[in-house]
DODO-270885 format. One record per residue (C-alpha): residue number from 1; residue in one letter; x, y, z. Coordinates in nm, 3 decimals, decimal comma. Example, Ala and Ser with C-alpha at 12.3 -4.5 7.8 and 13.67 -1.06 7.14 Angstrom:
# residues 2
num  residuo  xx  yy  zz
1  a  1,230  -0,450  0,780
2  s  1,367  -0,106  0,714
END
This chain:
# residues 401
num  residuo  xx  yy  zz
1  x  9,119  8,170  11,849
2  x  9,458  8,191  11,605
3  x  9,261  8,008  11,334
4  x  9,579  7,988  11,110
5  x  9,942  7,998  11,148
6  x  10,221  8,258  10,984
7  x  10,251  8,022  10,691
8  x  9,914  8,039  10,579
9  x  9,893  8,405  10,650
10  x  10,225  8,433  10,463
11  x  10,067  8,260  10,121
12  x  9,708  8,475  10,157
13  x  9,892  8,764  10,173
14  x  10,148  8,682  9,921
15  x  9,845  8,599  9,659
16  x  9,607  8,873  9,772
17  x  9,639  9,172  9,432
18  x  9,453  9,450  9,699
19  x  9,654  9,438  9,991
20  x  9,648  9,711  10,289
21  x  9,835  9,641  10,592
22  x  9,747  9,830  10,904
23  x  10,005  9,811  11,176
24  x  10,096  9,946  11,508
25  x  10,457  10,005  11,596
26  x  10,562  9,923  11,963
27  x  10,529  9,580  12,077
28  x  10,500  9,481  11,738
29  x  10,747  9,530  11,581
30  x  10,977  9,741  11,822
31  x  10,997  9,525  12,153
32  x  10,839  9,774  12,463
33  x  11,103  9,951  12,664
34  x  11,027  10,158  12,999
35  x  11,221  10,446  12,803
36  x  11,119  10,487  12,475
37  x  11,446  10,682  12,344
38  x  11,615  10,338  12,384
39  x  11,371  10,176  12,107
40  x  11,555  9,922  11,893
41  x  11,406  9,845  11,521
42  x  11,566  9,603  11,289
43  x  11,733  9,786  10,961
44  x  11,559  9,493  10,771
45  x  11,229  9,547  10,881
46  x  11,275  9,879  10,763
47  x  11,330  9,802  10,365
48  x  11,064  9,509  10,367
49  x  10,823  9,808  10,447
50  x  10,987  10,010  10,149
51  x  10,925  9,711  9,942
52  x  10,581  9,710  10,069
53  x  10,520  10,050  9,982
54  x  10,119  10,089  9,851
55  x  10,028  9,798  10,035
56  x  10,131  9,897  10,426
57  x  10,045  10,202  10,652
58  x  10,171  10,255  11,007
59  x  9,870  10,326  11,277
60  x  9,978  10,437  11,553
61  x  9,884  10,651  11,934
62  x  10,298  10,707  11,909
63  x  10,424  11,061  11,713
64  x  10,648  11,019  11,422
65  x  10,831  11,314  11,452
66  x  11,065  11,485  11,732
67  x  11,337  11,391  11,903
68  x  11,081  11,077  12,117
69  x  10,915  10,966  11,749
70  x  10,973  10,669  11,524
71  x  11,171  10,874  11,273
72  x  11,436  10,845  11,468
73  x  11,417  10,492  11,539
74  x  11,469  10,413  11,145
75  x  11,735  10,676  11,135
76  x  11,919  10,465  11,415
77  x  11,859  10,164  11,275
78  x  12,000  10,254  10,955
79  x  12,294  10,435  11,103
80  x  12,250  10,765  10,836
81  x  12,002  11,059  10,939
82  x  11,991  11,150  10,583
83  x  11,923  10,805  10,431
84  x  11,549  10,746  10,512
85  x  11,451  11,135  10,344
86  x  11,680  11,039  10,066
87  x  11,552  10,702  9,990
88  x  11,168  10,714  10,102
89  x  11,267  10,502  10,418
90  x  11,010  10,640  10,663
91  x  10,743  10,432  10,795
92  x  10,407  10,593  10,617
93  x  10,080  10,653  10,764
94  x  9,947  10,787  11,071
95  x  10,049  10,854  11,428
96  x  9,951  11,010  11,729
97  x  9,626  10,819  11,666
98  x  9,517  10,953  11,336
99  x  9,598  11,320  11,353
100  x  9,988  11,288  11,224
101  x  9,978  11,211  10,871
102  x  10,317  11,045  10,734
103  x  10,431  10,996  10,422
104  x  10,760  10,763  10,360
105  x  10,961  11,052  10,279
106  x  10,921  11,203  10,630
107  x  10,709  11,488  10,527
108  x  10,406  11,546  10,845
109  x  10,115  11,726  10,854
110  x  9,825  11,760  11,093
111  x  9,484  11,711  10,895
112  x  9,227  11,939  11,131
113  x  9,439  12,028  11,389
114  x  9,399  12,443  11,517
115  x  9,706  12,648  11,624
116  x  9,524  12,692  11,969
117  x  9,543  12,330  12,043
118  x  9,934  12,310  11,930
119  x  10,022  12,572  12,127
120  x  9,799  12,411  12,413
121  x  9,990  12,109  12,350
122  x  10,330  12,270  12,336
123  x  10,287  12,379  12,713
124  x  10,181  12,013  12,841
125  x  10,510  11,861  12,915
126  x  10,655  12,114  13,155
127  x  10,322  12,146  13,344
128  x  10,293  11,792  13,364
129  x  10,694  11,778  13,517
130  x  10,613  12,008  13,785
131  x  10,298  11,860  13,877
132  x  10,477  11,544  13,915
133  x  10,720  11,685  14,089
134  x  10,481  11,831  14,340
135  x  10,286  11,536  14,395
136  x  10,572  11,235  14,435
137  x  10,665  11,316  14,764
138  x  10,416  11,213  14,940
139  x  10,380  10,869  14,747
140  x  10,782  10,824  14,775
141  x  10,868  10,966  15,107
142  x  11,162  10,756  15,083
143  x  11,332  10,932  14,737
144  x  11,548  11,246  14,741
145  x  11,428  11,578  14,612
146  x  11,736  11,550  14,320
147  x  11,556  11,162  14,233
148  x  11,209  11,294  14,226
149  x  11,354  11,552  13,965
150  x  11,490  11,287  13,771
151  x  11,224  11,056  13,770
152  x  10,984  11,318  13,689
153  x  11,168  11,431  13,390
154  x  11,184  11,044  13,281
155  x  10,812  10,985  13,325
156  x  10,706  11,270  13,090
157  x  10,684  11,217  12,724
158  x  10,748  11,536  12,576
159  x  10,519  11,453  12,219
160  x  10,402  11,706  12,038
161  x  10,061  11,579  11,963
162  x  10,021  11,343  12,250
163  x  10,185  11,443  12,534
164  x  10,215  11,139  12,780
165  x  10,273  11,017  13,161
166  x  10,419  10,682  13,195
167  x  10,462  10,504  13,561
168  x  10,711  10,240  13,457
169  x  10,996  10,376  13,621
170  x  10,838  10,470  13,899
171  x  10,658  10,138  13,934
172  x  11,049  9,950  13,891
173  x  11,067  10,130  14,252
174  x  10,776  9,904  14,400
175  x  10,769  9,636  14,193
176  x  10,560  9,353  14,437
177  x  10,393  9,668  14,605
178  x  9,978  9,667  14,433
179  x  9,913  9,913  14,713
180  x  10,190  10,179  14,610
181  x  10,094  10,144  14,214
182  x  9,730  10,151  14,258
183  x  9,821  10,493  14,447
184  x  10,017  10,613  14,155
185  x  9,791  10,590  13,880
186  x  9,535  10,742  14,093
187  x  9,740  11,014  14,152
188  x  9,816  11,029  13,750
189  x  9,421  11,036  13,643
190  x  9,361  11,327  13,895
191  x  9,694  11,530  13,733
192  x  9,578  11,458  13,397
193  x  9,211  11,592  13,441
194  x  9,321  11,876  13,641
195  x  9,494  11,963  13,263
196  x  9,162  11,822  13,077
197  x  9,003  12,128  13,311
198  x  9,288  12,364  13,242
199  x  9,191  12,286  12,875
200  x  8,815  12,393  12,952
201  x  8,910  12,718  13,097
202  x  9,175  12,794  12,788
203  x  8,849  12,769  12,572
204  x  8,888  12,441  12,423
205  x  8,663  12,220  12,584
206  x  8,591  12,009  12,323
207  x  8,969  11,945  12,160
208  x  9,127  11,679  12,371
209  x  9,044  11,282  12,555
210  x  9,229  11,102  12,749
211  x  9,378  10,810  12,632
212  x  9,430  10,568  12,928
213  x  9,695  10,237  12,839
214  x  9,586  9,967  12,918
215  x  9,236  10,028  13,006
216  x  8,932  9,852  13,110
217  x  8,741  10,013  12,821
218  x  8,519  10,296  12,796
219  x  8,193  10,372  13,034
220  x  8,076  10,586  12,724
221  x  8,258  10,922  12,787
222  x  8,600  10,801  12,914
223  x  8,851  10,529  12,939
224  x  8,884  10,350  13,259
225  x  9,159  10,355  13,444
226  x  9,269  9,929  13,505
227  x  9,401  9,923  13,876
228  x  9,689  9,708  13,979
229  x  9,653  9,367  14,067
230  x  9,910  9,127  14,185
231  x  10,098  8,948  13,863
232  x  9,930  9,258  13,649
233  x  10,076  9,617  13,736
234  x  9,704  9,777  13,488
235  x  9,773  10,098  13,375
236  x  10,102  10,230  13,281
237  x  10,055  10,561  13,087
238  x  9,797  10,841  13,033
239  x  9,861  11,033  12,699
240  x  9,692  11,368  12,639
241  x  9,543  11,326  12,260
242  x  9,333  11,546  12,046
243  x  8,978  11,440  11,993
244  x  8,887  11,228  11,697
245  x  9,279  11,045  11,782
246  x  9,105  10,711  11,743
247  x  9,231  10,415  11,566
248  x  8,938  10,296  11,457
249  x  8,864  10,683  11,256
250  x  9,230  10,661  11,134
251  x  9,180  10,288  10,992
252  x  8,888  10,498  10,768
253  x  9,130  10,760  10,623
254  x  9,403  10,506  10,539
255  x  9,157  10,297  10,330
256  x  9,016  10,659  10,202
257  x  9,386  10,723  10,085
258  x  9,436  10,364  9,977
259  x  9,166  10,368  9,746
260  x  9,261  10,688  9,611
261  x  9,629  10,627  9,538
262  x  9,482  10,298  9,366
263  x  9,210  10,370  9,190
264  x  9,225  10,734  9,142
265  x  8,956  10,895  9,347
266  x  8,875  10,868  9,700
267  x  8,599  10,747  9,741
268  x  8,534  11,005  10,108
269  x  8,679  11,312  9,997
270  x  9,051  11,395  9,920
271  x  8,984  11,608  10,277
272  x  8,868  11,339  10,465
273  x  9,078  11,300  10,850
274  x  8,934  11,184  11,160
275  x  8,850  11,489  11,325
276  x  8,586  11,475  11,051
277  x  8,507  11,146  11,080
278  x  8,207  10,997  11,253
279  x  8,228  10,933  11,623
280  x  8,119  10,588  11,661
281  x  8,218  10,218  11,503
282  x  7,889  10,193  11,397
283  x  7,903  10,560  11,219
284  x  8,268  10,440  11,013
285  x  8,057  10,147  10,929
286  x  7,769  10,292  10,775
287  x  8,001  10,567  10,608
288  x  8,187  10,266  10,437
289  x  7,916  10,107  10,347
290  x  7,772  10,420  10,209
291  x  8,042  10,541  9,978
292  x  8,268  10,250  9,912
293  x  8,232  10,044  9,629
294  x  8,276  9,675  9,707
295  x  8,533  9,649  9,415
296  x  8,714  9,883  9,560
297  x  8,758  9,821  9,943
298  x  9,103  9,623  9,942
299  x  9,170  9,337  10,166
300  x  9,310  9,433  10,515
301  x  9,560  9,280  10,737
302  x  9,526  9,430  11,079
303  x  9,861  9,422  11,341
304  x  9,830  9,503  11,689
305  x  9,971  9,391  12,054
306  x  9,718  9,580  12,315
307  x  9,425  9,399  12,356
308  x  9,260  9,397  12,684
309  x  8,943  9,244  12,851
310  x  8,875  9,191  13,223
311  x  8,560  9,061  13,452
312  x  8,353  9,380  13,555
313  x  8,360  9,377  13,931
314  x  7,984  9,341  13,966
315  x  8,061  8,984  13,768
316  x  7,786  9,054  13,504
317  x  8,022  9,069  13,210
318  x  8,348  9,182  13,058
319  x  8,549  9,561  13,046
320  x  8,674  9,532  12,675
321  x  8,977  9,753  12,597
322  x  9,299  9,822  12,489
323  x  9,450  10,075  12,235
324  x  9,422  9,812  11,915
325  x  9,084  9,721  12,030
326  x  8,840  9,973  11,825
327  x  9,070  9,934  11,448
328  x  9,107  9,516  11,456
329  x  8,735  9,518  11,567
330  x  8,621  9,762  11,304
331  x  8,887  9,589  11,053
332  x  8,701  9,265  11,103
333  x  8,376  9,390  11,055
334  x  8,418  9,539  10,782
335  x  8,594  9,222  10,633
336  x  8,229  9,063  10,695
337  x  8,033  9,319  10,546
338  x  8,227  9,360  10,208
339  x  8,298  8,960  10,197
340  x  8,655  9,014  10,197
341  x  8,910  8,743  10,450
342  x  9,016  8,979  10,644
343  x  9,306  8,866  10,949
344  x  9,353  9,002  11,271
345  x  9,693  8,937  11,394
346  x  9,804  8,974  11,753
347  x  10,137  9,017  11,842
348  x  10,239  8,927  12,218
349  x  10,433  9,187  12,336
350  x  10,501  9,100  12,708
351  x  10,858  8,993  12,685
352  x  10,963  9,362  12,701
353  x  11,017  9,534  12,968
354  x  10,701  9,684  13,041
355  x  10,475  9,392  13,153
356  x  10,189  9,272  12,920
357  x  9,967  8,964  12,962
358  x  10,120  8,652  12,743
359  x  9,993  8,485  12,458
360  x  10,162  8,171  12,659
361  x  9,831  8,196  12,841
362  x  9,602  7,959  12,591
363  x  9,310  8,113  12,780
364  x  9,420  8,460  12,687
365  x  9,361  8,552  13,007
366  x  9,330  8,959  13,050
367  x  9,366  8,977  12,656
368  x  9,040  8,828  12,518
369  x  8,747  8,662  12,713
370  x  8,530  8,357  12,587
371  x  8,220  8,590  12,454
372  x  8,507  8,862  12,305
373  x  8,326  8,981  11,964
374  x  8,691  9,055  11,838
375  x  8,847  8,733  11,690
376  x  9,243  8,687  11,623
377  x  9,297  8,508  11,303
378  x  9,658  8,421  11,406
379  x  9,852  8,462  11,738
380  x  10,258  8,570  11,730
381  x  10,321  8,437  12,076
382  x  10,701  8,496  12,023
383  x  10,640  8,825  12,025
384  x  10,812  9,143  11,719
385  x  11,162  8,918  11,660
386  x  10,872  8,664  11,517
387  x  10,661  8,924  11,338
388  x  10,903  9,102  11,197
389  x  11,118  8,746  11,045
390  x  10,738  8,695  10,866
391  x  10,703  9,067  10,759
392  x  11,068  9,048  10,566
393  x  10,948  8,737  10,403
394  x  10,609  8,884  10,280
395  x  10,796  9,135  10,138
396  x  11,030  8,920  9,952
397  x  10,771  8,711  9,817
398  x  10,552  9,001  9,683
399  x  10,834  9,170  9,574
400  x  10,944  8,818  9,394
401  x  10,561  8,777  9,215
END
């Protein structure tokens, strides 16, 4: 794997007339932090994006709104709240895996979204505090009733869209301790689906998933949960999504909006989102196939850090997941079915703080596996300070055609 290096991804890129870059955001080009609100983006990374504008769209399971969303990363980065509004500085595209629609001027809506499920949503982030709360104690014994507070509070992602559990802080407490974490996210799948049933009774049983990070891939229903081993700590965050928040379905609607913004007409419906969109890779496939001209499907450039794969504990093949997983895969493919050269970039993210298996690791150990269908064109093994250097010179040098 990593076919090519940056330079020759630089000079496709910088040639190609059609170009739509798909990119996540954290560990890509924002380093991974076990609080969020601390996020750091570079101010140039920022206006080589603006520079890019028609030719790059954000994807992300993040929100970009709220006082825990991306907006305010590029407000802090540019040191002016007003600047990004005023100047079209917002990252564009969609978030909270397809259902928060961006454009750079900061204006968000919610393609297919009820008020039921907002309101649902809205009520998440407390419920998910005190269930915390109520459950710690008996995995801590050792931490204070005032620390269990605190650390429940820090754990909960208050997102509108995607509400979300993360463990890192609480893992920092155990760090060599695989017993203690396994325990932990066990304890955080049962809280979550005791919400997925409190979502049943509400009357929307058929609104939200589970979006497990990392996983072990799906067993066709749900995500699985990837246990704690020693030198990997699995799992580190559960986020509450709508249904239809897939990457792969949001992938679909930026090329539907890419196509229209270039060409005039789009070629699935001006309406198209991906709570409309069909379930399965094989279903965005066929519908691309269907309805988009080949002369009109641009050339992709796909950007992603979370790429998982691990043995099966039986030993008769390979758990394949990761949040990037489904839009790279479905990227590529579609790169062989309308002849176009498309790259999948990885971006190693595990100099953060939240741990990630290395790129370092030639055999891409707990990233890829040697019968992986999903094939990286080039690997950034030093990780978003790397990325983001070759993203401001793309820019320049379209900018400079």
């Amino acid at each position: 794997m990593g076919h090519i290096d940056l330079d020759q991804l630089l000079a496709e890129m910088v040639s190609t007339e059609d170009l739509l870059i798909v990119q996540d955001l954290d560990g890509v080009c924002i380093p991974l932090v076990k609080d969020p609100l601390t996020r750091v983006l570079d101010p140039a990374y920022v206006w080589a994006a603006k520079s890019l504008e028609g030719s790059f769209s954000v994807l992300t399971n993040g929100e970009h709104g709220g006082h825990r969303g991306v907006n305010c990363v590029v407000e802090r980065a540019l040191g002016d709240p007003q600047l990004p509004a005023k100047q079209g500085l917002y990252l564009p595209g969609l978030a909270a895996g397809g259902v928060q629609l961006q454009n750079c001027y900061g204006e968000i809506s919610h393609p297919g979204i009820s008020d039921a499920e907002i309101a649902f949503l809205a009520a998440l982030p407390s419920r998910m505090k005190t269930l915390l709360e109520q459950r710690l104690p008996a995995l801590l014994p050792q931490i204070t009733s005032d620390e269990i507070q605190t650390l429940a509070k820090m754990s909960v992602l208050d997102t509108e869209l995607s509400p979300t559990i993360l463990l890192n802080g609480l893992f920092s407490l155990s760090p060599d301790d695989v017993g203690i974490q396994q325990s932990l996210q066990i304890m955080l799948h049962e809280l979550m689906n005791e919400l997925m049933n409190s979502a049943i009774s509400a009357g929307l049983p058929n609104s939200f998933f589970l979006h497990i990070a990392p996983n072990m891939g799906c067993d066709g229903q749900r995500e699985r949960l990837k246990p704690a081993a020693p030198g990997d700590v699995g799992t580190t965050d559960i986020q509450f999504m709508l249904k239809g928040a897939v990457k792969e379905a949001g992938l679909v609607v930026l090329i539907n909006k890419h196509i229209a913004k270039h060409k005039g007409r789009a070629p699935l419906g001006k309406d198209f989102d991906v709570r409309s969109a069909p379930k399965t890779h094989q279903g965005l496939l066929d519908l691309c196939r269907k309805h988009i001209p080949v002369d009109q499907m641009p050339l992709l450039m796909g950007v992603g850090d979370t790429v998982t794969s691990n043995p099966s504990p039986d030993g008769t093949g390979w758990l394949r997941g990761g949040s990037d997983r489904g839009f790279l895969t479905l990227l590529q493919n579609l790169g062989a079915t309308y002849n176009r050269t498309n790259r999948v970039v990885l971006v190693d993210s595990s100099g953060g703080e939240v741990y990630r298996p290395s790129l370092a690791d030639e055999r891409l150990q707990g990233i890829s596996d040697p019968e992986d269908p999903l094939h990286f064109d080039v690997l950034v093994p030093s990780g978003p300070s790397t990325y983001v250097a070759w993203f401001r010179s793309l820019a320049e040098r379209r900018s400079g055609r």
